[in-house]
C-alpha positions in Angstrom: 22.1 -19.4 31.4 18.6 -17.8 29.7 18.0 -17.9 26.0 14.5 -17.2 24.9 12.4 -16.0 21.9 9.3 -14.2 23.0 7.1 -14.4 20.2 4.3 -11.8 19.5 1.5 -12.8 17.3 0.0 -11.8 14.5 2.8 -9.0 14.6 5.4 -12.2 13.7 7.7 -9.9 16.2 10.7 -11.6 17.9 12.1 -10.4 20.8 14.8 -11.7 22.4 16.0 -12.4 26.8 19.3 -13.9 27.6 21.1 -13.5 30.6 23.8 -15.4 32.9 24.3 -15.2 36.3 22.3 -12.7 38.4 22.8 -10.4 34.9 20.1 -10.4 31.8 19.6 -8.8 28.4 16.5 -8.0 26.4 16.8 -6.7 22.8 13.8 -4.8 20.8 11.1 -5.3 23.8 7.2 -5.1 23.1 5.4 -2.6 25.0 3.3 -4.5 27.0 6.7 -6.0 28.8 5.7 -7.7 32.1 6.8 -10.8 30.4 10.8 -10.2 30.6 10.4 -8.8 34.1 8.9 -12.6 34.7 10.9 -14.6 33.2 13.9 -13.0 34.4 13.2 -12.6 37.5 12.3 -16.5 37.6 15.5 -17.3 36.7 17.3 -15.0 39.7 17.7 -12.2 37.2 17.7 -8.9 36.5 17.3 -6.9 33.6 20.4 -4.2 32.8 20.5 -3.2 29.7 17.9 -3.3 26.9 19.3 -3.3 23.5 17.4 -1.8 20.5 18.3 -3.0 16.6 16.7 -0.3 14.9 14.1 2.9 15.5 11.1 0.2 14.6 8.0 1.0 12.4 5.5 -1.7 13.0 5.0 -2.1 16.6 5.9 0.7 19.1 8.9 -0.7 21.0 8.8 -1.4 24.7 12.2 0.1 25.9 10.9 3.2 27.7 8.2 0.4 29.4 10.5 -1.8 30.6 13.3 0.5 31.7 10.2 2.1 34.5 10.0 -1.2 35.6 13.3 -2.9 35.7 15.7 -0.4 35.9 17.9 -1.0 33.2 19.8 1.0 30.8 18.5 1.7 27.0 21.0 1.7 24.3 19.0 2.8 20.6 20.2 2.2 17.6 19.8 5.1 14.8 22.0 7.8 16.8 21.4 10.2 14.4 17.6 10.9 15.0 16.3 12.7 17.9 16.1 10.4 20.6 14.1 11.4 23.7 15.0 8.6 25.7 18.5 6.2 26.3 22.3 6.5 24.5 23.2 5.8 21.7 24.9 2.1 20.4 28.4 2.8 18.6 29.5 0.2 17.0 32.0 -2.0 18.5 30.6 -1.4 21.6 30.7 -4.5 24.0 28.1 -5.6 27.1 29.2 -7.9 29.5 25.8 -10.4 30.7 27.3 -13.0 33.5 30.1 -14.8 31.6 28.8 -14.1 27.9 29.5 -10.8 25.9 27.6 -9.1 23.5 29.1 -6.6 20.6 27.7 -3.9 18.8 28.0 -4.3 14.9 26.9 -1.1 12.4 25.0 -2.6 9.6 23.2 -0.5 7.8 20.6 -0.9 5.0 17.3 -1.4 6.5 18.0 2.4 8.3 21.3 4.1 8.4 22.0 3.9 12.0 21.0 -0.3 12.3 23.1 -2.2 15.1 22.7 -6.3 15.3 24.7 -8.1 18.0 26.4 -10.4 18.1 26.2 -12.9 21.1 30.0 -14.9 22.3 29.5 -17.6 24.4 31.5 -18.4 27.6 34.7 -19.5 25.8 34.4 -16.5 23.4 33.5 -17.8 20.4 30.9 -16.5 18.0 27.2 -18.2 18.7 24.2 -15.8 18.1 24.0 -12.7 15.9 20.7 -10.6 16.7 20.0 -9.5 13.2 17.1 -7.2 13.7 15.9 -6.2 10.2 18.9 -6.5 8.5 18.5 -10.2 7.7 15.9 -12.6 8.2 15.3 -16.2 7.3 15.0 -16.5 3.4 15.1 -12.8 3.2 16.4 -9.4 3.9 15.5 -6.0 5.4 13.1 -3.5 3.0 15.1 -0.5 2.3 11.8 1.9 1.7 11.5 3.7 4.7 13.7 6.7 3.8 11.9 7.4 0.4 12.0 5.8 -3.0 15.1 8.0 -4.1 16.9 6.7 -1.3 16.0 3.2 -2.1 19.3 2.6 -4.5 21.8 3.7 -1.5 19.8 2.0 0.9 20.2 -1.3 -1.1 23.4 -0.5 -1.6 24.3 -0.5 2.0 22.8 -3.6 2.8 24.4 -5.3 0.6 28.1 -4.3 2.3 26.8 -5.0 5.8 25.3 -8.4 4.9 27.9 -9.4 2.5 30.9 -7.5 4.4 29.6 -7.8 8.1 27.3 -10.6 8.6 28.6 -13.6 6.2 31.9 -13.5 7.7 31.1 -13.9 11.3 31.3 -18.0 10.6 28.7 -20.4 8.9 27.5 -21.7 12.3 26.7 -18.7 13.9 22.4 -18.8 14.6 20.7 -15.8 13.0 18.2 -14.6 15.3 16.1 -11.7 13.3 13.3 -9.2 14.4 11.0 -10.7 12.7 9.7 -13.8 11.3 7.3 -15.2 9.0 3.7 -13.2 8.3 5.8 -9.5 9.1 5.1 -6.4 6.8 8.8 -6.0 7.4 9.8 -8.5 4.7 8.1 -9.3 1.8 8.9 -13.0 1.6 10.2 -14.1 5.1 10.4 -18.0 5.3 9.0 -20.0 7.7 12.3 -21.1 9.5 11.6 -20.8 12.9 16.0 -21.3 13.7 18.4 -20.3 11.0 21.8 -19.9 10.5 24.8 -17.6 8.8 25.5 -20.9 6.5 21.8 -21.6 6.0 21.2 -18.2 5.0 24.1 -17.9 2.6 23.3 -21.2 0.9 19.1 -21.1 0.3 18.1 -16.8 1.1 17.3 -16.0 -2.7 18.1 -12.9 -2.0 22.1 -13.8 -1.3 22.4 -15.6 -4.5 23.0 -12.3 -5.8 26.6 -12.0 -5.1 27.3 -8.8 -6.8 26.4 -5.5 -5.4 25.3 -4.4 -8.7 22.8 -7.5 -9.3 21.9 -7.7 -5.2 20.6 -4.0 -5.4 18.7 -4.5 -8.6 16.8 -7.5 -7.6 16.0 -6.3 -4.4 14.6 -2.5 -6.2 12.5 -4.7 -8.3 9.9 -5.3 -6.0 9.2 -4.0 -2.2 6.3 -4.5 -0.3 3.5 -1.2 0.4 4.4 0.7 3.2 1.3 0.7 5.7 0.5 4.3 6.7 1.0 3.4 10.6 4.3 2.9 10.3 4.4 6.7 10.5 3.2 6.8 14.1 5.0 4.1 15.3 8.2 6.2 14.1 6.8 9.1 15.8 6.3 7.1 18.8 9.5 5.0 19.3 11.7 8.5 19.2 9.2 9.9 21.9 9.0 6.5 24.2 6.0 5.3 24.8 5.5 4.2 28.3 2.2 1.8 29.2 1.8 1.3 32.6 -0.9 -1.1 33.2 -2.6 -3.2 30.3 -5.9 -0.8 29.7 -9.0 -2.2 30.9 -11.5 -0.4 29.0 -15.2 -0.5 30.6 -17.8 -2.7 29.6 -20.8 -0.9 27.8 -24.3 -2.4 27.9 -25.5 -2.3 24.5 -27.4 1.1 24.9 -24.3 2.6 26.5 -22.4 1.1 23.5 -24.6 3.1 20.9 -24.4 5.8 22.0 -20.6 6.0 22.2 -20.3 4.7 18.4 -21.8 7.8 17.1 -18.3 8.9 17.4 -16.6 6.1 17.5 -14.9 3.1 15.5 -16.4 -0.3 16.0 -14.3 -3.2 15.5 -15.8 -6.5 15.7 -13.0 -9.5 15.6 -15.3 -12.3 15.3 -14.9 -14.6 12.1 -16.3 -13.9 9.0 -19.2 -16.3 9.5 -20.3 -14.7 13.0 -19.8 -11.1 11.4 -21.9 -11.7 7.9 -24.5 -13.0 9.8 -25.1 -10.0 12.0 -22.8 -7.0 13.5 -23.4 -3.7 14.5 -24.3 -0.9 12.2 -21.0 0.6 11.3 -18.6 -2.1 12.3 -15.3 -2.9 11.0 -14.5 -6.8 10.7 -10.8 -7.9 11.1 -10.4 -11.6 12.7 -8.6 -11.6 15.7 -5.8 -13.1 14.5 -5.5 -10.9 11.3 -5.8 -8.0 13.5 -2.4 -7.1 13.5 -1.6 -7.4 10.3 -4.5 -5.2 9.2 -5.3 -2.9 12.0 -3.0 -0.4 11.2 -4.8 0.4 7.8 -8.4 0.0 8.9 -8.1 2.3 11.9 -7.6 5.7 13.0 -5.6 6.7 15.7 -7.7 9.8 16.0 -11.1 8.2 16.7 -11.9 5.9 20.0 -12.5 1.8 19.3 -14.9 0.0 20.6 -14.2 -3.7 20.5 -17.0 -6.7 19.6 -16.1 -10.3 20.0 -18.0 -13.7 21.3 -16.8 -13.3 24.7 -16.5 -10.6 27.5 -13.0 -11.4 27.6 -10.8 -8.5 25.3 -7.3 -8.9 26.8 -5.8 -10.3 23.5 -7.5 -7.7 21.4 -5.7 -5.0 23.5 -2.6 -6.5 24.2 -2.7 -6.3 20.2 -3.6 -2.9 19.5 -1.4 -1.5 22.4 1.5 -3.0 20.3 0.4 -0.8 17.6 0.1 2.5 19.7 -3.9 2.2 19.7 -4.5 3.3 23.2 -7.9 4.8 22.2 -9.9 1.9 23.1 -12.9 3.9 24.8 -15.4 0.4 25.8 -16.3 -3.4 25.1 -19.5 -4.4 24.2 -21.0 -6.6 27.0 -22.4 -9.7 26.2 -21.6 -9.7 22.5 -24.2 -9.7 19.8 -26.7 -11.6 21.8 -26.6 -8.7 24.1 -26.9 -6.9 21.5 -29.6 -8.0 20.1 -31.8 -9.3 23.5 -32.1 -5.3 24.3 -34.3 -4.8 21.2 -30.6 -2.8 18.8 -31.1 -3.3 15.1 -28.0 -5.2 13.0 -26.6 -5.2 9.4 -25.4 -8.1 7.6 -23.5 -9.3 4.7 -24.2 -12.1 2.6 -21.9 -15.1 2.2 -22.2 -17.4 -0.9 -20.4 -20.6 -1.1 -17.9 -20.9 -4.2 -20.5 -23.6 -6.0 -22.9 -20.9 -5.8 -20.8 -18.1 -7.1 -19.7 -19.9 -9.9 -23.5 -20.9 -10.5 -24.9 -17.7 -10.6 -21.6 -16.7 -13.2 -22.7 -19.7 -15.5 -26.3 -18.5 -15.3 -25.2 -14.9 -16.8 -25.7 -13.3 -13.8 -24.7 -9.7 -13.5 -22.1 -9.9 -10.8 -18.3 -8.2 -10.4 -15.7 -10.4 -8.3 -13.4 -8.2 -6.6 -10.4 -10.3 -5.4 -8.4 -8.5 -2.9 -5.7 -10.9 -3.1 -1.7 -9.8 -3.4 -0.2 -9.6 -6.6 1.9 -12.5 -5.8 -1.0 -14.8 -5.0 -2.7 -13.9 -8.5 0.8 -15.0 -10.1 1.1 -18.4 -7.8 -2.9 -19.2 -7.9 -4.0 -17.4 -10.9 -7.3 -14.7 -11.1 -10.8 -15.5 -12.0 -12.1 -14.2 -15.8 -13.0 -10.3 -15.3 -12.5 -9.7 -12.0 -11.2 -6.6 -10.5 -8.1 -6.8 -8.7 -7.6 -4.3 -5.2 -5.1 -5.5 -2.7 -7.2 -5.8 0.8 -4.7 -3.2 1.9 -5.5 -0.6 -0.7 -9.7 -0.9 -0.6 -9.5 2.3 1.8 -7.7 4.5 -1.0 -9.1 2.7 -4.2 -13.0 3.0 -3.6 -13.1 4.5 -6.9 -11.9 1.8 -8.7 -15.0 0.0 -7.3 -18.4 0.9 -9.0 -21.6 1.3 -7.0 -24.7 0.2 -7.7 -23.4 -3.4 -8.7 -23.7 -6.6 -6.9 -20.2 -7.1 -5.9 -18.9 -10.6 -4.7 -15.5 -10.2 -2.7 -13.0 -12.7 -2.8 -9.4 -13.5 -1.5 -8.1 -16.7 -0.5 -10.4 -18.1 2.4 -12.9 -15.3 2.6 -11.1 -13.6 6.0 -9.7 -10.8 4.3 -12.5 -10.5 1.9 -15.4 -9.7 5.4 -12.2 -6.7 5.9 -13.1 -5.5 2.6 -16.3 -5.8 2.2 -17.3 -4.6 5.9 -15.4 -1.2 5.1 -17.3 -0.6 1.6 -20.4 -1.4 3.5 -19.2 1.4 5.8 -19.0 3.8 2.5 -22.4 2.9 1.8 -22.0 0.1 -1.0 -25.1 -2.0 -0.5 -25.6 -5.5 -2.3 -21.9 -7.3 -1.1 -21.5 -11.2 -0.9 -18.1 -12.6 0.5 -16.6 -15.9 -1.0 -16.5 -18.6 1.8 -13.1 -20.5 1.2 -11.6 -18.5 -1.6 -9.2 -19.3 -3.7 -8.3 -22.7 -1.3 -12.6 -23.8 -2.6 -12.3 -22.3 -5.9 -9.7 -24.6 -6.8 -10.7 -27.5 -5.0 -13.9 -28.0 -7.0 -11.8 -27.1 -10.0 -13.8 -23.7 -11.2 -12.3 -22.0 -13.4 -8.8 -19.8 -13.1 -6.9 -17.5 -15.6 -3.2 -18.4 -15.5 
């Protein structure tokens, strides 16, 4: 028997393999998909049916991919829309895989056409329940994606399928989501890697709510900002996307490399430290592990990316932006900024200041505006710093003016990561004197400066 979790980072994406016998299931596949066909295959497998929870918005889904490859059939979920590719899932519907069986529950919520499945093990009994995002551990699906006057009904079904469809299946049965930790998919998923129906029932805040009426209301009160990606990765995963290869974009000597920025992005995923000190006029900072969280606000699926980092080696970064539908990735700058710099090409900068020198220039009446780009719910769990202006790192693109020019602006978030995102784009826009906060919020407190509560 196969049971795995392939885990896809950054994107906190769970997919899911199981198979018995000679016979093997995936459900909600990433595109770059070689790793099924691997595993599978290791174990004597092969893959015949791939199973999709929902029409995803966050990662362009794999199906398309891995049927060219494998062979198998796709079933979608969300009948209703316009499919190019695979049948629809109706609920009830059953899958045979060796000696276990999966069925085909309707919950939706999340989108009107969700499926999760639920996994019997040889003897029949209920054992796995592939939740998609429907319900996750220590939270539940957001219920934004058809439009804020939609949002009531939407709540309103997710409440029936969790409370009407899911609960019942049996306080043992392992809840195996979309999505974990760290995803734009939930607002608060915990970090449980393994949960269960029980587990869920008795410590997910969001199922203390018992009523419909209270469950819907809670739930309206707050849902996390839509990233503006998430429209082409609908687009995308109605069309099916196919990949082929991984792309192996060309490395650029550094003169090659300017001349293709002048209509290009540059993203540089160094840390903040390497970036601040020196990066290439124009760049875009996102960390390498914060790049796909953030890539999908900072980037344009209409312009090429050329990619900067410390090494030559740029298969993570694109394994990454693939996920995302960024096949534009037109070059990679050889030999990194020393390259860069040993052929004779000019750099920018931006300042860092540690926290004891922020707050020592604020004590000595200097003229400078913080801008924390911290979430909302950080500034109520950490508290804010005295006259700071508040822009979430995800709305600096749309917000620029709320942020006055001509001021020495300090940036700060929590560790200073998201901060170089911020303050690399408004050097972009032309905003000159920027300093980013090394540590944060995690060395503000430490040396006790102070917060507002």
């Amino acid at each position: 028997m196969l049971f795995e979790r392939i885990i896809s980072r950054g994107l906190a994406h769970y997919s899911y393999l199981l198979g018995d016998k000679s016979d093997a299931i995936v459900i909600d596949p990433r595109r770059d998909c070689e790793i099924y066909i691997d595993r599978a295959a290791a174990e004597g497998m092969g893959i015949r049916h791939i199973l999709e929870t929902h029409r995803n918005e966050d990662y362009v889904v794999g199906s398309v991919e891995l049927a060219g490859r494998s062979g198998a059939e796709i079933w979608h979920a969300d009948g209703h829309l316009d499919y190019r590719y695979g049948k629809a899932v109706k609920d009830g519907q059953m899958w045979k895989v060796g000696r276990l069986e999966v069925e085909a529950i309707h919950a939706p919520g999340h989108t009107l056409g969700t499926m999760n499945y639920l996994l019997r093990d040889p003897g029949g009994m209920p054992w796995v329940l592939f939740s998609g995002d429907t319900l996750f551990a220590g939270e539940v699906g957001r219920i934004d994606l058809l439009g804020k006057e939609m949002e009531p009904k939407m709540a309103g079904l997710l409440y029936e399928s969790i409370f009407g469809k899911l609960l019942p299946l049996g306080e043992d049965v392992i809840v195996c989501p979309a999505h974990g930790s760290g995803s734009v998919c939930g607002e608060s998923i915990a970090e449980r890697l393994w949960t269960t129906v029980g587990i869920e029932r008795k410590h997910n805040p969001r199922l203390q709510f018992r009523e419909k009426e209270e469950f819907v209301a809670h739930l309206m009160e707050s849902q996390p900002e839509r990233p503006p990606y998430f429209l082409q990765m609908e687009r995308l995963n109605l069309e099916g996307a196919a990949l082929g290869a991984l792309p192996s974009p060309r490395l650029l000597a550094p003169d090659d490399f300017e001349e293709k920025a002048k209509d290009a992005t540059i993203l540089d995923t160094r840390m903040e430290l390497g970036f601040g000190a020196a990066h290439a006029p124009g760049a875009q900072s996102i960390w390498l592990d914060g790049l796909a969280s953030f890539a999908g606000w900072y980037l344009s699926y209409e312009r090429p990316i050329l990619l900067v980092n410390e090494t030559n080696d740029f298969e993570e970064q694109i394994r990454v932006l693939v996920r995302l539908g960024f096949d534009n990735v037109a070059g990679c700058l050889a030999g990194g900024m020393l390259g860069w710099h040993l052929s004779g090409h000019d750099s920018e900068n931006i300042a860092t200041v540690t926290v004891q020198e922020a707050c020592r220039r604020l004590d000595a009446g200097e003229e400078i505006l913080i801008l924390d780009v911290r979430s909302d719910e950080e500034l109520m769990k950490d508290g804010s710093i005295h006259d700071a202006i508040h822009v979430h790192v995800t709305r600096i693109p749309e917000s620029l003016t709320e942020i006055p020019r001509g001021k020495k602006i300090h940036v700060f978030c929590g560790s200073g990561l998201r901060s170089m995102i911020a303050a690399s784009y408004l050097q972009r826009q032309g905003w000159t004197d920027l300093a980013v906060v090394l540590g944060g919020m995690a060395a503000w407190r430490s040396r006790r400066c102070p917060i507002e509560r």
